[in-house]
MMTF fields as JSON, N, C-alpha, C and O atoms, coordinates in Angstrom:
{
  "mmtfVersion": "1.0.0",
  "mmtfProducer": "UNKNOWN",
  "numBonds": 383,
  "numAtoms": 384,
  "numGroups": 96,
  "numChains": 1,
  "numModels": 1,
  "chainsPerModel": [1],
  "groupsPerChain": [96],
  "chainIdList": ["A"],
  "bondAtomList": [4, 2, 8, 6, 12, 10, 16, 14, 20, 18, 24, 22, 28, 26, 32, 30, 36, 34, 40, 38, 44, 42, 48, 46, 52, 50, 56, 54, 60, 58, 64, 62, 68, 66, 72, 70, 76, 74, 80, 78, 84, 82, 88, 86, 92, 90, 96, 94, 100, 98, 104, 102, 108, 106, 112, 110, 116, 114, 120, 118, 124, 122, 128, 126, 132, 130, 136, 134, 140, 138, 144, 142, 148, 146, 152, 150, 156, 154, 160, 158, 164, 162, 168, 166, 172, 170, 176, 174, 180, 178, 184, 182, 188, 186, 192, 190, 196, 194, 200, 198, 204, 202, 208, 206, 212, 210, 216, 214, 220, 218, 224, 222, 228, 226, 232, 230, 236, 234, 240, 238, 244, 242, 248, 246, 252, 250, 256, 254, 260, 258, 264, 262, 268, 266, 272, 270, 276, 274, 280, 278, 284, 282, 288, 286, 292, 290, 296, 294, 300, 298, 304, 302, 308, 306, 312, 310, 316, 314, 320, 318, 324, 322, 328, 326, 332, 330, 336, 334, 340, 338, 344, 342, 348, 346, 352, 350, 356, 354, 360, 358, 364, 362, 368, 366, 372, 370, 376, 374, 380, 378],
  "bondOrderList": [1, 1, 1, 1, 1, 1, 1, 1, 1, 1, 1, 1, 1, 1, 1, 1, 1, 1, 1, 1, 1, 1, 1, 1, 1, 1, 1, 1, 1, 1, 1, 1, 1, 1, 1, 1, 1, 1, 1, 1, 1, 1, 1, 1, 1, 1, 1, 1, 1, 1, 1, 1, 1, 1, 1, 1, 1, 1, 1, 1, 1, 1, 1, 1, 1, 1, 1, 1, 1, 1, 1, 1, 1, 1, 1, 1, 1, 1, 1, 1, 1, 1, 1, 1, 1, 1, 1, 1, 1, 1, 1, 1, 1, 1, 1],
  "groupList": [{"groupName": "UNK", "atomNameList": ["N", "CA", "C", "O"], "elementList": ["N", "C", "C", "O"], "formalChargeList": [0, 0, 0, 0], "bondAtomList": [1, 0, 2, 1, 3, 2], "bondOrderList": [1, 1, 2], "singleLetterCode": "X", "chemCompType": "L-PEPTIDE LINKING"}],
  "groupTypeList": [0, 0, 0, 0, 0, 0, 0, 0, 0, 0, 0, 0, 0, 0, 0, 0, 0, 0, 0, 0, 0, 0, 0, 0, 0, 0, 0, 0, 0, 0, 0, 0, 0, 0, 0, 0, 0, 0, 0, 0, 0, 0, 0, 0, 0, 0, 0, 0, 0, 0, 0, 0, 0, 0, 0, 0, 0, 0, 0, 0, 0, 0, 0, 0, 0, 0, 0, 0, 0, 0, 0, 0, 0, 0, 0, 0, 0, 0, 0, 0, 0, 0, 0, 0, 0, 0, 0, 0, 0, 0, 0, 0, 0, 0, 0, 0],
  "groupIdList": [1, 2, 3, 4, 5, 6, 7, 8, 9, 10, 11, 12, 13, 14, 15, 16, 17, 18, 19, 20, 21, 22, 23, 24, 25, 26, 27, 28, 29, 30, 31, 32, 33, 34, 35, 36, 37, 38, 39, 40, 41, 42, 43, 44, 45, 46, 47, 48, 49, 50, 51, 52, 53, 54, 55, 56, 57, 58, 59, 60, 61, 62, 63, 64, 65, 66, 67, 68, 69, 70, 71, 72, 73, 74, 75, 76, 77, 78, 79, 80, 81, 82, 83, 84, 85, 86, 87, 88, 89, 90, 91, 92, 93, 94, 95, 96],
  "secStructList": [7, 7, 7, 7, 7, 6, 6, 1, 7, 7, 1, 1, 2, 2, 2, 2, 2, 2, 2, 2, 2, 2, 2, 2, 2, 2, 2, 2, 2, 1, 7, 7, 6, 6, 6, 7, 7, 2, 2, 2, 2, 2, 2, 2, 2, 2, 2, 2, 6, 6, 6, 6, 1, 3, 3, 3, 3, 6, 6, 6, 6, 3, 3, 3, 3, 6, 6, 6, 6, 7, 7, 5, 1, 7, 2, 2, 2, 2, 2, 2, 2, 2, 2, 2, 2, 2, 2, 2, 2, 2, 2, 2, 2, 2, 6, 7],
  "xCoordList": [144.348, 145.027, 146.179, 145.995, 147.586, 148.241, 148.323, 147.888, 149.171, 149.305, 150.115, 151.086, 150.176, 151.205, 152.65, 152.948, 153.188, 154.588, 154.845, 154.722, 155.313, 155.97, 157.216, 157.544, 158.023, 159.259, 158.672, 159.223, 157.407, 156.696, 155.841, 155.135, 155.627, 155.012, 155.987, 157.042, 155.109, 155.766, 154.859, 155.0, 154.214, 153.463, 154.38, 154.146, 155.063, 155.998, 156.752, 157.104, 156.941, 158.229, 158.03, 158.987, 156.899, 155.947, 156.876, 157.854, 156.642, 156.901, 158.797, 159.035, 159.917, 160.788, 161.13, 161.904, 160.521, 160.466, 160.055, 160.897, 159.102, 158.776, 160.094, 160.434, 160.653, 161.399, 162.791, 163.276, 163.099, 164.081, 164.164, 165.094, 163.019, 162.568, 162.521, 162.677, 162.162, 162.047, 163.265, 163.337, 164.459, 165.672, 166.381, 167.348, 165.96, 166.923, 166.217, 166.974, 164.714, 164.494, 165.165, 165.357, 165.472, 165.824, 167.323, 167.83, 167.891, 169.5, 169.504, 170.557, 168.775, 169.062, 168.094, 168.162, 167.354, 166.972, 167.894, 168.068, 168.633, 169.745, 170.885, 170.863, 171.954, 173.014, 174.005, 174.329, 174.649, 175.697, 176.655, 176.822, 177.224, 177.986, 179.383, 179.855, 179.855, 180.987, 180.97, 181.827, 179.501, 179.377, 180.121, 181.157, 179.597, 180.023, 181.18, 181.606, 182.07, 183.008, 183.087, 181.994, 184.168, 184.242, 183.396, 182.733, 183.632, 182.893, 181.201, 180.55, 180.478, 179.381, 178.532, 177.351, 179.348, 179.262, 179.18, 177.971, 179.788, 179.997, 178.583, 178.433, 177.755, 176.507, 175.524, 174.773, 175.323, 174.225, 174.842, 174.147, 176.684, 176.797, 176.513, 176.032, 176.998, 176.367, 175.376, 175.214, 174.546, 173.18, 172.829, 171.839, 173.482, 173.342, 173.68, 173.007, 174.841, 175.684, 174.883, 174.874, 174.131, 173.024, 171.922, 171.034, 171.658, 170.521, 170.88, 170.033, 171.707, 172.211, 172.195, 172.193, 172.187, 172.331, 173.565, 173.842, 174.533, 176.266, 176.749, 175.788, 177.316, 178.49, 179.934, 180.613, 180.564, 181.91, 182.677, 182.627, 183.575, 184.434, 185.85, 186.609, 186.419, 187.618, 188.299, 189.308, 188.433, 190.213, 189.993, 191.087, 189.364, 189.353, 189.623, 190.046, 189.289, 188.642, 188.139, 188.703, 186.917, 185.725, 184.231, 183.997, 183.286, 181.847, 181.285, 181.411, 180.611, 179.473, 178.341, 178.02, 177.567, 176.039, 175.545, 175.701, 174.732, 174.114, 173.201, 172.948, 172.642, 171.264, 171.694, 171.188, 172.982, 173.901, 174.686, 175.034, 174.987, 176.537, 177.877, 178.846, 177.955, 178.871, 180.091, 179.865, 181.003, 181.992, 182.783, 182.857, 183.272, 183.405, 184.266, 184.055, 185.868, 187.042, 186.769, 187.557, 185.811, 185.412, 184.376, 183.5, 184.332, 182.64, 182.208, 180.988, 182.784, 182.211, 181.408, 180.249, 182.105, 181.875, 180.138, 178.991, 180.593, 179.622, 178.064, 177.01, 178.207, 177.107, 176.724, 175.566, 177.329, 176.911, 176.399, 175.194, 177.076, 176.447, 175.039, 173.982, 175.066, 173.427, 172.351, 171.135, 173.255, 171.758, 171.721, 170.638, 172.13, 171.768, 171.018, 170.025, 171.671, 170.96, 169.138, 168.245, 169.38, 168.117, 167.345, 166.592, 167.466, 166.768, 166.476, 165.74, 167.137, 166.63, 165.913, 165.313, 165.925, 164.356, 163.496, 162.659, 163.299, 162.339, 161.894, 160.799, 162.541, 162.249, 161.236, 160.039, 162.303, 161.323, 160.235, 159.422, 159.727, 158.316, 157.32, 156.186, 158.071, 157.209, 156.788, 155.917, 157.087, 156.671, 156.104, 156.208, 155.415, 155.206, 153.813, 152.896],
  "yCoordList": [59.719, 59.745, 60.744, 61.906, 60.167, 61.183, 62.384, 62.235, 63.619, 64.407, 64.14, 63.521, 64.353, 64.347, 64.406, 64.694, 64.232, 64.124, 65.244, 65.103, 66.733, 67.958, 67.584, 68.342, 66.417, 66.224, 65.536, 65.502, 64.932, 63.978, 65.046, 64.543, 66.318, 66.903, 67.466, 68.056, 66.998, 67.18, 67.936, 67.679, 68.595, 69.494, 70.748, 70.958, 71.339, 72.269, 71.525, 72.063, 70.149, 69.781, 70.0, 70.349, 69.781, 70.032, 71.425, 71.281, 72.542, 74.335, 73.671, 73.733, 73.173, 73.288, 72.671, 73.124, 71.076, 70.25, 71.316, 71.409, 71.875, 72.901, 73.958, 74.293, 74.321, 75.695, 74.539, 74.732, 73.681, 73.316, 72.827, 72.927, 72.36, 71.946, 72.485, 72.009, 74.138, 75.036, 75.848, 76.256, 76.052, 76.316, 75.228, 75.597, 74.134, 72.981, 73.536, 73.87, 73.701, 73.872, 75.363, 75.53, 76.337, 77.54, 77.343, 77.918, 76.503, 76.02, 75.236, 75.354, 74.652, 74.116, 74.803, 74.141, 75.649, 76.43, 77.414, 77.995, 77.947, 78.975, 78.764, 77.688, 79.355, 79.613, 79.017, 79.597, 77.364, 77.023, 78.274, 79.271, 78.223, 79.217, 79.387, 80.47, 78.199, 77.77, 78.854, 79.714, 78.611, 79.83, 81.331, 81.671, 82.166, 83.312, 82.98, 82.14, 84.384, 84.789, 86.235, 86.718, 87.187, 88.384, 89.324, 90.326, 88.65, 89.342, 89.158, 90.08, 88.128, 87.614, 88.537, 88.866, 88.678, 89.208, 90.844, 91.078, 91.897, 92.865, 93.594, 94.697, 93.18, 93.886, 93.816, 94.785, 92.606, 92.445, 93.356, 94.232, 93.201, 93.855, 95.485, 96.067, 95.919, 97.529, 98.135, 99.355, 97.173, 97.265, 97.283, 97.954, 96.647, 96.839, 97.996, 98.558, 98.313, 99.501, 101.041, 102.135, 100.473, 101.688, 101.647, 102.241, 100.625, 100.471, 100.714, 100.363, 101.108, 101.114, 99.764, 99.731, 99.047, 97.928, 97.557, 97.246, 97.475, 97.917, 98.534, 99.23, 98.823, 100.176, 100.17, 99.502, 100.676, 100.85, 101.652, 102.865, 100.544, 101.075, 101.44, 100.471, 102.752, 102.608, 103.033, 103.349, 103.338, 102.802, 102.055, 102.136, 100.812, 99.29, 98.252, 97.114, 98.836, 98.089, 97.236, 96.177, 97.544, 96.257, 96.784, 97.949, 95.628, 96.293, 95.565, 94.388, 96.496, 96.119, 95.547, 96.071, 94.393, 94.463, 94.626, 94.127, 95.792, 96.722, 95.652, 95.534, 94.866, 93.936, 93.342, 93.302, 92.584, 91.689, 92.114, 91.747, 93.122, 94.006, 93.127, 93.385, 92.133, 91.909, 92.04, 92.176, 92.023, 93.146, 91.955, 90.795, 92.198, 91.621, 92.345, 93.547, 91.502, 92.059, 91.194, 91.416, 90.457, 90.263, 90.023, 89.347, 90.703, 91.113, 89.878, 89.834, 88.829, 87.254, 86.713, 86.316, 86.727, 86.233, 87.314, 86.876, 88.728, 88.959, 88.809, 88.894, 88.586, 88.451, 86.955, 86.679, 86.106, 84.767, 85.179, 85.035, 85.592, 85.48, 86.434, 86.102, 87.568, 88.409, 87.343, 87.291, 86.479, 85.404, 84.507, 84.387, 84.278, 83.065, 83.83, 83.486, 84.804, 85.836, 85.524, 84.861, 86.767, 86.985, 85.19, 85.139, 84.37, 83.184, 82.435, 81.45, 83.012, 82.752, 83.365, 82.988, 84.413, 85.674, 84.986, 84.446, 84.748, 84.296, 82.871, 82.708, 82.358, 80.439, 81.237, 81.043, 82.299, 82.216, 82.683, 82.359, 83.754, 84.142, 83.086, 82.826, 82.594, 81.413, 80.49, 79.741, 80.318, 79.658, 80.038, 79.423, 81.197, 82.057, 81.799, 82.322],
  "zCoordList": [55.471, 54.203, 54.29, 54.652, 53.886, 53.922, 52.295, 51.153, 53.038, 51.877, 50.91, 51.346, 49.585, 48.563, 49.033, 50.192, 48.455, 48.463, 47.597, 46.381, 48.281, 47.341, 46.57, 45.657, 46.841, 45.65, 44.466, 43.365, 44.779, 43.261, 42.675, 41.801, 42.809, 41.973, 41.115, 41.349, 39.545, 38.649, 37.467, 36.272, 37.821, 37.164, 36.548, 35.358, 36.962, 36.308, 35.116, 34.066, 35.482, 34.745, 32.939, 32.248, 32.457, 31.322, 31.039, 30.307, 31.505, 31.079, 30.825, 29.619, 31.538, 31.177, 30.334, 29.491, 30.283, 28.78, 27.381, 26.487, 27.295, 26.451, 26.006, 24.872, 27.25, 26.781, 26.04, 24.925, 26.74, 26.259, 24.578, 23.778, 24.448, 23.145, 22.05, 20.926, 22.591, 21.999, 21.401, 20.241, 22.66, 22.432, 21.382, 20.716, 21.285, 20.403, 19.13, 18.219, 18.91, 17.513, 16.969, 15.765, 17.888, 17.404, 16.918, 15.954, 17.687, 17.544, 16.184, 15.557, 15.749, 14.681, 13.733, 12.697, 13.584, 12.2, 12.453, 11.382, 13.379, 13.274, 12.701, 12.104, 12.608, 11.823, 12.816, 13.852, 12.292, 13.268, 13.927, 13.225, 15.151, 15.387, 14.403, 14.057, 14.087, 13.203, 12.255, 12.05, 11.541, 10.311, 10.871, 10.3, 11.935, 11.92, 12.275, 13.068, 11.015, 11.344, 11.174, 10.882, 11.277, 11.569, 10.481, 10.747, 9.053, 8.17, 8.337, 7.845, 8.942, 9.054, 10.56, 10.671, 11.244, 12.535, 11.947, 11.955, 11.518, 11.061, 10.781, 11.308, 10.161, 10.199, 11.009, 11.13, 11.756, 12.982, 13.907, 14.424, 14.315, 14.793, 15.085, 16.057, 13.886, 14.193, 13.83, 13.791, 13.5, 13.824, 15.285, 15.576, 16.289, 17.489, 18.208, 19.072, 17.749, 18.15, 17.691, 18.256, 16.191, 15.995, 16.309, 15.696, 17.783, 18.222, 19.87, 20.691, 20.171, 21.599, 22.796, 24.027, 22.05, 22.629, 22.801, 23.959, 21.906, 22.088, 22.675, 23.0, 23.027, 23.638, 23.231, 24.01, 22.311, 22.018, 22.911, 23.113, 23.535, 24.518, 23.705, 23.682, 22.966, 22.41, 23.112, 22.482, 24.434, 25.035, 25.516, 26.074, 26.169, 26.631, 25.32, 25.522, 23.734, 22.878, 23.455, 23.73, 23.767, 23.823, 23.136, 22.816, 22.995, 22.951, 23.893, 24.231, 24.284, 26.096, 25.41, 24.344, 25.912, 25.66, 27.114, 28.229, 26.361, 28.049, 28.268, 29.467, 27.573, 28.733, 29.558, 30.679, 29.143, 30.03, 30.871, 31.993, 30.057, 31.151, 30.94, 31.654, 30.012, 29.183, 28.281, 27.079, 28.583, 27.634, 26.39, 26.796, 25.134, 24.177, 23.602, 23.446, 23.003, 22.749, 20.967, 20.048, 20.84, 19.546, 19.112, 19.651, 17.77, 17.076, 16.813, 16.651, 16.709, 16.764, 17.594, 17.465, 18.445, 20.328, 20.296, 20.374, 20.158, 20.549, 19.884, 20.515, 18.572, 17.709, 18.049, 17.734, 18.527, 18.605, 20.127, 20.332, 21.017, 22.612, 22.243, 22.778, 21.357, 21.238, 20.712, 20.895, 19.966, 19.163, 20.489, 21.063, 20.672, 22.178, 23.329, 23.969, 23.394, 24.601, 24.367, 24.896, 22.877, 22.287, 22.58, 23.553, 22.089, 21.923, 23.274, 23.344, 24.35, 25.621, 26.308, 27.315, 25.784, 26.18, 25.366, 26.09, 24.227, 22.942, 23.942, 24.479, 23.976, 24.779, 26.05, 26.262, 26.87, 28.402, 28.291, 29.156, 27.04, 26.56, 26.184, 26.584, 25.335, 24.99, 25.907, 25.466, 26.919, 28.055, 29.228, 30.289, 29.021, 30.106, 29.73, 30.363]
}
């Protein structure tokens, strides 16, 4: 009898169907990105910045997100890339 075939196992494939599934439901109970704009972005933001998760660079003007090592020339960009970040840690937990 021969052995399995290692490209037909598809036992993992289940955990990434899951995460992905998971990321679509967070994407749509979340806040289209469209919605934020600079005024909307403004308080998550420095909430970050008073959580050290930011870094205000004022002679580059940028803000860093230290998890990523990321740099951001707008408080938009970056409050939308922290909710996506965040929700892809949240997905890879949930599947662990």
């Amino acid at each position: 009898m021969s052995s399995p075939d290692p490209h037909d196992d598809t036992s993992a494939d289940y955990k990434q169907f899951e995460k992905d599934l998971l990321a679509q439901d967070r994407d749509a109970a979340g806040v289209d990105t469209g919605d934020v704009d600079d005024v909307t972005a403004q308080n998550p933001v420095s909430e970050l910045v008073d959580a050290n998760v930011v870094t205000p660079v004022p002679e580059s003007r940028v803000l860093v997100h230290e998890p990523s090592g990321t740099a951001f020339d707008s408080i938009t960009q970056l409050a939308v890339f922290h909710r996506g970040w965040t929700a892809g840690l949240d997905a890879d937990a949930d599947c662990e």
